[in-house]
Legacy VTK file of the C-alpha trace (Angstrom):
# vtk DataFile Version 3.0
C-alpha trace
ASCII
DATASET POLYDATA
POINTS 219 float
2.449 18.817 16.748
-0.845 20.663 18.089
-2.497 20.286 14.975
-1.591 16.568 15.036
-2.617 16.173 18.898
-6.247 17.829 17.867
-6.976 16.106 15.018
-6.084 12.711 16.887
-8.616 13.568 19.413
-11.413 14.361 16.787
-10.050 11.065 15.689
-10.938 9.201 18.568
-14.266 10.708 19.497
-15.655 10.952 16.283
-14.564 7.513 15.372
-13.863 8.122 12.009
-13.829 4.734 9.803
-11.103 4.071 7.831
-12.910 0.677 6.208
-12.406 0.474 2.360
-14.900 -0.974 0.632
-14.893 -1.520 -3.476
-15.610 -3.764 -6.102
-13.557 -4.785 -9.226
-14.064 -7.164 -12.259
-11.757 -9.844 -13.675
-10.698 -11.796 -16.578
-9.553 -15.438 -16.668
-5.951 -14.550 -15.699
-6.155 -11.241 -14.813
-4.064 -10.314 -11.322
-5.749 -7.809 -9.136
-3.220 -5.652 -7.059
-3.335 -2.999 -4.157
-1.399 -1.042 -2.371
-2.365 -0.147 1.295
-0.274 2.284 3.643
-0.146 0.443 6.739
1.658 1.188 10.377
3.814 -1.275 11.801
2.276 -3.986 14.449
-0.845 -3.217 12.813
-3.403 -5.547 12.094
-5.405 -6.277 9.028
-8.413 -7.955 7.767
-9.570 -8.525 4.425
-12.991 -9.720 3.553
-14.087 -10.463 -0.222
-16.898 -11.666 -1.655
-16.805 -13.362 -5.567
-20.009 -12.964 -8.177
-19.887 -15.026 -11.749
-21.660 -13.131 -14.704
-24.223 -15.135 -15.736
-25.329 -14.672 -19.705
-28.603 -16.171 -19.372
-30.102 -13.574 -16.993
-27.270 -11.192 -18.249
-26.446 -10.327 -14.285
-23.969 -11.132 -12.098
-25.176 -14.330 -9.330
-25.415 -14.039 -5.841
-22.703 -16.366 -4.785
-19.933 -18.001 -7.022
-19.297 -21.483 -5.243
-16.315 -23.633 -6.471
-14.685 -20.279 -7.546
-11.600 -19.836 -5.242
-9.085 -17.016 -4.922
-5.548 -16.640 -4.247
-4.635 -13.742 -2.103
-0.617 -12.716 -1.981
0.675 -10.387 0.413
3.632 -8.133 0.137
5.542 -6.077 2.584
7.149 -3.343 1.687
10.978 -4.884 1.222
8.479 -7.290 -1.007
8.765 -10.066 1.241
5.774 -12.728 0.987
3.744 -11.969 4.369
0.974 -14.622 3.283
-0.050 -16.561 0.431
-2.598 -19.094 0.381
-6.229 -20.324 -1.687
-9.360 -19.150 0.131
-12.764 -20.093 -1.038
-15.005 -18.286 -3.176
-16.360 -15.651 0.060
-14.529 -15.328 2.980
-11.787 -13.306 4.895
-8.135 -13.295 5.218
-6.219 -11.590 8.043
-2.551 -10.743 8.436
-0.110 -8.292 10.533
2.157 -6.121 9.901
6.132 -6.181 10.875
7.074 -2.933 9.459
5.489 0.232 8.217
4.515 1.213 4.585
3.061 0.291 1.161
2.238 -3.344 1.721
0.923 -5.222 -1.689
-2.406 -7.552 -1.441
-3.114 -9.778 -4.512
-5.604 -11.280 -5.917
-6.505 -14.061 -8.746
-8.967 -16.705 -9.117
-7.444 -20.068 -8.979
-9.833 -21.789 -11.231
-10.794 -20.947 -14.804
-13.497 -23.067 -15.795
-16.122 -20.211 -14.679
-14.157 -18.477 -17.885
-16.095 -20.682 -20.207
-20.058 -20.002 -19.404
-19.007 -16.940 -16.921
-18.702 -14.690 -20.126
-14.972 -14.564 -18.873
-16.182 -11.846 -16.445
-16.087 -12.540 -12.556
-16.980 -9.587 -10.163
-14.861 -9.150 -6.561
-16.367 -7.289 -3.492
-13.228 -6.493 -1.318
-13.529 -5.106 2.015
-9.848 -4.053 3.589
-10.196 -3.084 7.390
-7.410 -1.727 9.245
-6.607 -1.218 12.835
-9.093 -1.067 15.570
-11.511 -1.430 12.313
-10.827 -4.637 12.189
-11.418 -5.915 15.539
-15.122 -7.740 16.523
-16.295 -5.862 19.552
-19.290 -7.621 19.731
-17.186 -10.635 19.781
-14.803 -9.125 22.474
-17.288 -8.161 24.905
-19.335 -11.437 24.868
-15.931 -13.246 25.155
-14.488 -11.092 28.130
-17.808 -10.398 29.735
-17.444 -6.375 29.289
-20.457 -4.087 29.989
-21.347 -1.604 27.704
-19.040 1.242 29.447
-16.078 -0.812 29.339
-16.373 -2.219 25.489
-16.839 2.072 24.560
-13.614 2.324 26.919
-11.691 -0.475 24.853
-12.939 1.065 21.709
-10.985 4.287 22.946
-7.959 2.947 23.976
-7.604 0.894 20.646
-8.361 4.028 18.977
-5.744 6.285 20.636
-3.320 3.174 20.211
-4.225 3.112 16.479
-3.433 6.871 16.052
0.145 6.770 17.692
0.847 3.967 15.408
-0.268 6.138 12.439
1.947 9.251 13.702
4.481 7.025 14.228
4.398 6.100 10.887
3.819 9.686 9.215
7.310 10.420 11.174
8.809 7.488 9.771
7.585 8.885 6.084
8.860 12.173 7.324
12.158 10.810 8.140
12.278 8.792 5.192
10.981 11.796 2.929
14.219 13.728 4.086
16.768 11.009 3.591
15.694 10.836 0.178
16.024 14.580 -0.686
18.981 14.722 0.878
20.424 12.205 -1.421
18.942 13.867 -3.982
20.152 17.165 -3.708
24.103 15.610 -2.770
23.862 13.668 -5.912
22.545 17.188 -7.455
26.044 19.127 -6.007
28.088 16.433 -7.013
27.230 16.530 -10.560
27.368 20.107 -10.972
30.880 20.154 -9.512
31.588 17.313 -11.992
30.054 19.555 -15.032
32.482 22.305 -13.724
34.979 20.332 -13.768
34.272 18.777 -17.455
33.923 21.808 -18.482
37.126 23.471 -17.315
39.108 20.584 -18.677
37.386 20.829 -21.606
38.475 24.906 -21.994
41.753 24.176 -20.991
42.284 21.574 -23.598
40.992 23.870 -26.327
42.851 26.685 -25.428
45.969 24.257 -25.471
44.852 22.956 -29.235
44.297 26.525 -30.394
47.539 28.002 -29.660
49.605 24.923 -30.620
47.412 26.098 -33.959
48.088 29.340 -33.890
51.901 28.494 -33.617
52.414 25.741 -35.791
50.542 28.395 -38.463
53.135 31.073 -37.708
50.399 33.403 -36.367
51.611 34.122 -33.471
LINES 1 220
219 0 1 2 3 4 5 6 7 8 9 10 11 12 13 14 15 16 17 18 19 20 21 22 23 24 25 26 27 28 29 30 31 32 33 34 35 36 37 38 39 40 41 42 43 44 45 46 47 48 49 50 51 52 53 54 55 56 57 58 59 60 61 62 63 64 65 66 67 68 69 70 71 72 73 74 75 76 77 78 79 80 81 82 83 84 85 86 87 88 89 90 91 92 93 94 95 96 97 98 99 100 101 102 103 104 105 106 107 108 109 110 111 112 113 114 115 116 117 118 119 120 121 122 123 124 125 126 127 128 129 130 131 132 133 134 135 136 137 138 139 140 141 142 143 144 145 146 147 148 149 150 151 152 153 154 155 156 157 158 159 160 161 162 163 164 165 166 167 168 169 170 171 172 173 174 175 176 177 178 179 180 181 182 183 184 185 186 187 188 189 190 191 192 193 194 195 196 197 198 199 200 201 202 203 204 205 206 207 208 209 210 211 212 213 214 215 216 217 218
C-alpha cells in the first residue's frame, strides 16, 4: 500500500496524462473495436476525426464531410452503454456504471466514399479518461475560478481519479483471486475424480483377471 500511496502522489503532482491518441484505416465495412480499462463512475470522452484517401493527389484530405460514423459502446457484462451516428469529426462522451474492459466501436455509416475513396478511409481517435477529459478552461470561465483555485480543482479531480483507479486495481485483485480459486478447486476435483477412475478401473481388472485365471484352472 506505500508503494501505491507514493506513486499516487507522483501521480497527482506530476500530472501524468493518460490521453490516447492513434490513428487507424478502414475498409467499406470494416468494424473498428477497442477495449479500454475503465473505473467505475468514471467519465469518458472520445474525440475522432475522419480523412478520405483521395487517388488523384494520392493523399489522404483534410476533412471527410458527408462521411459519418457509428460509435457502439460496450460495458463489460456487454450491455449497450451508447449507440448513435455522429458526423464525420466530432466527439462522443459517455460514463461509466461499473469497472472494467468497456468495448468502443466504430464503422462508417455510409459507403459511397468506397467508390472514388480507393476504399480506404483514415480515423484519428482521441480517448480521454478521467480528469483528462474535463475542459478547465471551460470550468474556470464558467465558475469564475482564479488561477489558484482551477490548479486546486485540477488536484482534487486528480486524487479523486486515482482512488477510483485503486479502487478498481482491488476490484481486479479481488476478481483475479476468485478466478484462481475456481481454478485450482476445479483442479482438486478432477484429480480426485482421476483417482477415483483409476481405482475403479484397477479394481475391475483385477476382478476380470482372476475370474480368468479361475475359469482357466490356473489357480
Amino acid at each position: 500500500m506505500a508503494v501505491v500511496s507514493w506513486a499516487s502522489v507522483i501521480l497527482v503532482f506530476f500530472g501524468l496524462d493518460l490521453t490516447q491518441g492513434l490513428y487507424f484505416h478502414m475498409g467499406e465495412t470494416e468494424k473498428k473495436c477497442f477495449i479500454e480499462e475503465i473505473p467505475d463512475e468514471t467519465m469518458v470522452i472520445g474525440k475522432y476525426k475522419t480523412q478520405l484517401y483521395d487517388e488523384n493527389i494520392r493523399d489522404f484530405l483534410p476533412s471527410s464531410p458527408g462521411i459519418g460514423m457509428h460509435v457502439e459502446v460496450k460495458d463489460p457484462n456487454m450491455k449497450v452503454i451508447l449507440s448513435k451516428y455522429y458526423a464525420s469529426e466530432g466527439r462522443f462522451t459517455f460514463t461509466s456504471h461499473s469497472p472494467g474492459e468497456h468495448l468502443i466501436c466504430l464503422h462508417s455509416n455510409s459507403t459511397r466514399w468506397s467508390l472514388w475513396a480507393g476504399g480506404k478511409l483514415r480515423i484519428h481517435l482521441d480517448i480521454q479518461v478521467g480528469e483528462h477529459a474535463n475542459d478547465y478552461q471551460e470550468i474556470a470561465a464558467k465558475d469564475k475560478l482564479t488561477e489558484l483555485q482551477l490548479r486546486i480543482r485540477q488536484l482534487l479531480d486528480q486524487v479523486e481519479q486515482i482512488s477510483k483507479e485503486q479502487n478498481y486495481q482491488r476490484f481486479r485483485e479481488e476478481r483475479f483471486r476468485a478466478t484462481s480459486e475456481s481454478t485450482n478447486q476445479r483442479v482438486l476435483w478432477w484429480a480426485l475424480a482421476q483417482t477415483l477412475i483409476l481405482l475403479v478401473t484397477g479394481f475391475w481388472q483385477m476382478r476380470h483377471l482372476k475370474g480368468f485365471f479361475e475359469a482357466k484352472k490356473l489357480v
